[in-house]
Residue frames relative to the residue before (quaternion, step in Angstrom):
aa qw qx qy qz dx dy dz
X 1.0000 0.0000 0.0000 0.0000 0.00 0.00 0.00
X 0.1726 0.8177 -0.5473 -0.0455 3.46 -1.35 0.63
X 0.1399 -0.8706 0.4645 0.0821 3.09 -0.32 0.88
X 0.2287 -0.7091 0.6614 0.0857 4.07 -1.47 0.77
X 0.3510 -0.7714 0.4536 0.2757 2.49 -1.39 0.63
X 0.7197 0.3355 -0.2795 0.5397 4.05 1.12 0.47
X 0.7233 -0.4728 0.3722 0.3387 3.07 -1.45 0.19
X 0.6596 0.5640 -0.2413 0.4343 3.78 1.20 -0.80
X 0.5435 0.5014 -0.3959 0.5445 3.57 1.71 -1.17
X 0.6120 0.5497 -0.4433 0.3560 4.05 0.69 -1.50
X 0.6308 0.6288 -0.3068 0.3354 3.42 0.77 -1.46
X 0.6808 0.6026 -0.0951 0.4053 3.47 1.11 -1.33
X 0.5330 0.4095 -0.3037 0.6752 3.40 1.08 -1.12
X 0.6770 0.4891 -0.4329 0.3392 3.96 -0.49 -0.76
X 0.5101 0.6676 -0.3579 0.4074 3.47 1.40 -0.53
X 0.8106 0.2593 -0.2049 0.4834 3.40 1.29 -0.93
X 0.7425 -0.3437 0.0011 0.5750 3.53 -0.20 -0.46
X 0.5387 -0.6731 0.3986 0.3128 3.71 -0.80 1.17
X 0.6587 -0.5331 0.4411 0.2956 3.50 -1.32 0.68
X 0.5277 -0.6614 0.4439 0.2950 3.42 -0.99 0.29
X 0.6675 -0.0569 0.0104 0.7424 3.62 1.92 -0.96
X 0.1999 -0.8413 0.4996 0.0521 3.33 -1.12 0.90
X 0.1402 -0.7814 0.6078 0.0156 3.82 0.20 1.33
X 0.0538 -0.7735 0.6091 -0.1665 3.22 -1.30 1.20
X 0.3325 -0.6863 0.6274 0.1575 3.53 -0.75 1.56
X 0.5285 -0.6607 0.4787 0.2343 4.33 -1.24 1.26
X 0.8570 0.1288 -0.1267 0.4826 3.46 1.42 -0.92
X 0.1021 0.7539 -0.6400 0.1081 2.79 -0.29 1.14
X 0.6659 -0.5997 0.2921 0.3342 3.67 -1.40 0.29
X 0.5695 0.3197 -0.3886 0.6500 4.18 -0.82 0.87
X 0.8837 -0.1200 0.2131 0.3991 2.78 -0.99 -1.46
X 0.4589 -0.7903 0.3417 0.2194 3.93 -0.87 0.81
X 0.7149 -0.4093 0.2969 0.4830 3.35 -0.79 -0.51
X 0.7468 0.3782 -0.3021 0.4562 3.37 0.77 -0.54
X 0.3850 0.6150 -0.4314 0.5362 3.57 1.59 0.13
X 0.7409 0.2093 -0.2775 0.5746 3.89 0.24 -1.01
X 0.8089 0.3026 -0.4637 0.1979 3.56 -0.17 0.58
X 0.2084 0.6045 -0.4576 0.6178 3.18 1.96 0.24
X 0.6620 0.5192 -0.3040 0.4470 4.06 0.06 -1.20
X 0.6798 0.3738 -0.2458 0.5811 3.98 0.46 -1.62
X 0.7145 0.4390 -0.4034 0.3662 3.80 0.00 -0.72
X 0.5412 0.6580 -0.2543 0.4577 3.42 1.28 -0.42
X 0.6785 0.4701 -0.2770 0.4919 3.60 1.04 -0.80
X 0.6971 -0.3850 0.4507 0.4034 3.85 -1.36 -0.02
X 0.4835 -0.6700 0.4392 0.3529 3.51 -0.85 0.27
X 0.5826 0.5849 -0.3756 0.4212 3.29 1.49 -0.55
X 0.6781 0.4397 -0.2432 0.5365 3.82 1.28 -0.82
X 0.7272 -0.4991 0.2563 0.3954 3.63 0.92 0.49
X 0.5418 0.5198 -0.5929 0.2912 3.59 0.98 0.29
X 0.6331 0.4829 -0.5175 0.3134 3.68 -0.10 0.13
X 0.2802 0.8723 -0.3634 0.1688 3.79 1.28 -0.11
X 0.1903 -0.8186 0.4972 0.2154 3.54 0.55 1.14
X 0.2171 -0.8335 0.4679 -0.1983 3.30 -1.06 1.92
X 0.2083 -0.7364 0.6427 -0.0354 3.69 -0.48 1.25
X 0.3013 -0.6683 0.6775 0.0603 3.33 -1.26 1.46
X 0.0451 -0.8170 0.5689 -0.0826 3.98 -0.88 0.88
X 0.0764 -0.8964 0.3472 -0.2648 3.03 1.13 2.06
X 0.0036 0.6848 -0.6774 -0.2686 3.72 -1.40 -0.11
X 0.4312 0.5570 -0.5532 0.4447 3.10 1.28 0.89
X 0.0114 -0.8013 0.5911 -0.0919 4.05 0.43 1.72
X 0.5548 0.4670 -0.6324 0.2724 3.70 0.33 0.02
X 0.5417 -0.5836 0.4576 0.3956 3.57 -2.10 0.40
X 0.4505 0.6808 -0.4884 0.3083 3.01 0.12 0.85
X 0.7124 0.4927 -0.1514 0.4763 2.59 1.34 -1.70
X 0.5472 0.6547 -0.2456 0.4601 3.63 1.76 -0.66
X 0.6838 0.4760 -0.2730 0.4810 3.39 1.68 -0.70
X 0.6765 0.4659 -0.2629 0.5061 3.45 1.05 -0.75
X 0.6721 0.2505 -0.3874 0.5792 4.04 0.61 0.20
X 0.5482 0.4986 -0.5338 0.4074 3.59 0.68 0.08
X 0.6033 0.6028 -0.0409 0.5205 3.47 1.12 -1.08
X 0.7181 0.1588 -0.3635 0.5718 3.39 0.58 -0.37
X 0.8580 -0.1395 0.1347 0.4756 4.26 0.45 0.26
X 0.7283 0.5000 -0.2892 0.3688 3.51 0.81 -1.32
X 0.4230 -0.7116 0.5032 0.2480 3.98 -0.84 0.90
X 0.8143 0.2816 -0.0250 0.5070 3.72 1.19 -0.75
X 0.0193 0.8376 -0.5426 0.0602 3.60 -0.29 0.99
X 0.1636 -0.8034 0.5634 -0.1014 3.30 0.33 1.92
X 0.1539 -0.7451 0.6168 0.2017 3.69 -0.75 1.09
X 0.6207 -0.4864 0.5683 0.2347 3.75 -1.91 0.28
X 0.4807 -0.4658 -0.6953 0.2615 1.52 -1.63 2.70
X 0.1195 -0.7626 0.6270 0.1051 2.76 -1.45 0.25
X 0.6063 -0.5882 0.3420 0.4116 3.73 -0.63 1.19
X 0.4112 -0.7549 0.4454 0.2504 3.52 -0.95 0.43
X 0.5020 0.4843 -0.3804 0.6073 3.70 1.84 -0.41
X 0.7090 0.4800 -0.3883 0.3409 3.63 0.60 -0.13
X 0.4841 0.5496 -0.3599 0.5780 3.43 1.71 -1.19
X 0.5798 0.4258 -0.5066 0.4753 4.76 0.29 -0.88
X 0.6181 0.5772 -0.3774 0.3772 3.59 0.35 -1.31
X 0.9017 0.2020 -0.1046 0.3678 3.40 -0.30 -1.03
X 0.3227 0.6499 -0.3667 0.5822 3.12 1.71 0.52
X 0.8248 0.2342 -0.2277 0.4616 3.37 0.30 -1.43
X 0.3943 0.7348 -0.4514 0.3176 3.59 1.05 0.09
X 0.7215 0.4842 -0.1035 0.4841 2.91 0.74 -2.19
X 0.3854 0.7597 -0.1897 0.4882 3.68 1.46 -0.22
X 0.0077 0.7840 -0.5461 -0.2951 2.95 0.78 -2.01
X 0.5419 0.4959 -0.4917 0.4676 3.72 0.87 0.98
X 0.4573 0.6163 -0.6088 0.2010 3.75 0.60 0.46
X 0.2653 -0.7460 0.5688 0.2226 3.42 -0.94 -0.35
């Protein structure tokens, strides 16, 4: 696991070898979540733009669930959020859940 703390550092790591799942907080400072995955969907799949991707939000209305589902992310996980549930849907997006 590694974790940054912006959208440029995320951008940066993807430079080397992409993550296997990529969990992303919507507000973060500059630029948001739905900026860096609008940004990752943009890249080749080989550089990490296919990178199955879970949004981890206290933005819970369905709206907000439509618009990061929509802009790229497969999973829109609202704040708090159980932590056997955050492994779960982690290893899903993974492809090791069961």
């Amino acid at each position: 696991m590694t974790a940054v703390p912006a959208v440029a550092d995320a951008m940066a790591f993807l430079d080397g070898t992409p993550p296997d799942v990529l969990v992303s907080d919507l507000g973060m400072p500059d630029e948001d979540g739905f900026s860096l995955i609008r940004r990752v969907r943009e890249r080749p799949a080989a550089d990490g733009g296919a990178v199955p991707a879970a949004a981890l939000t206290a933005y819970a209305r369905d709206e907000d669930r439509v618009r990061a589902l929509a802009a790229g992310f497969q999973m829109h996980l609202p704040k708090p959020v159980d932590p056997a549930d955050l492994v779960a849907v982690v290893a899903s997006l993974a492809g090791r859940g069961g």
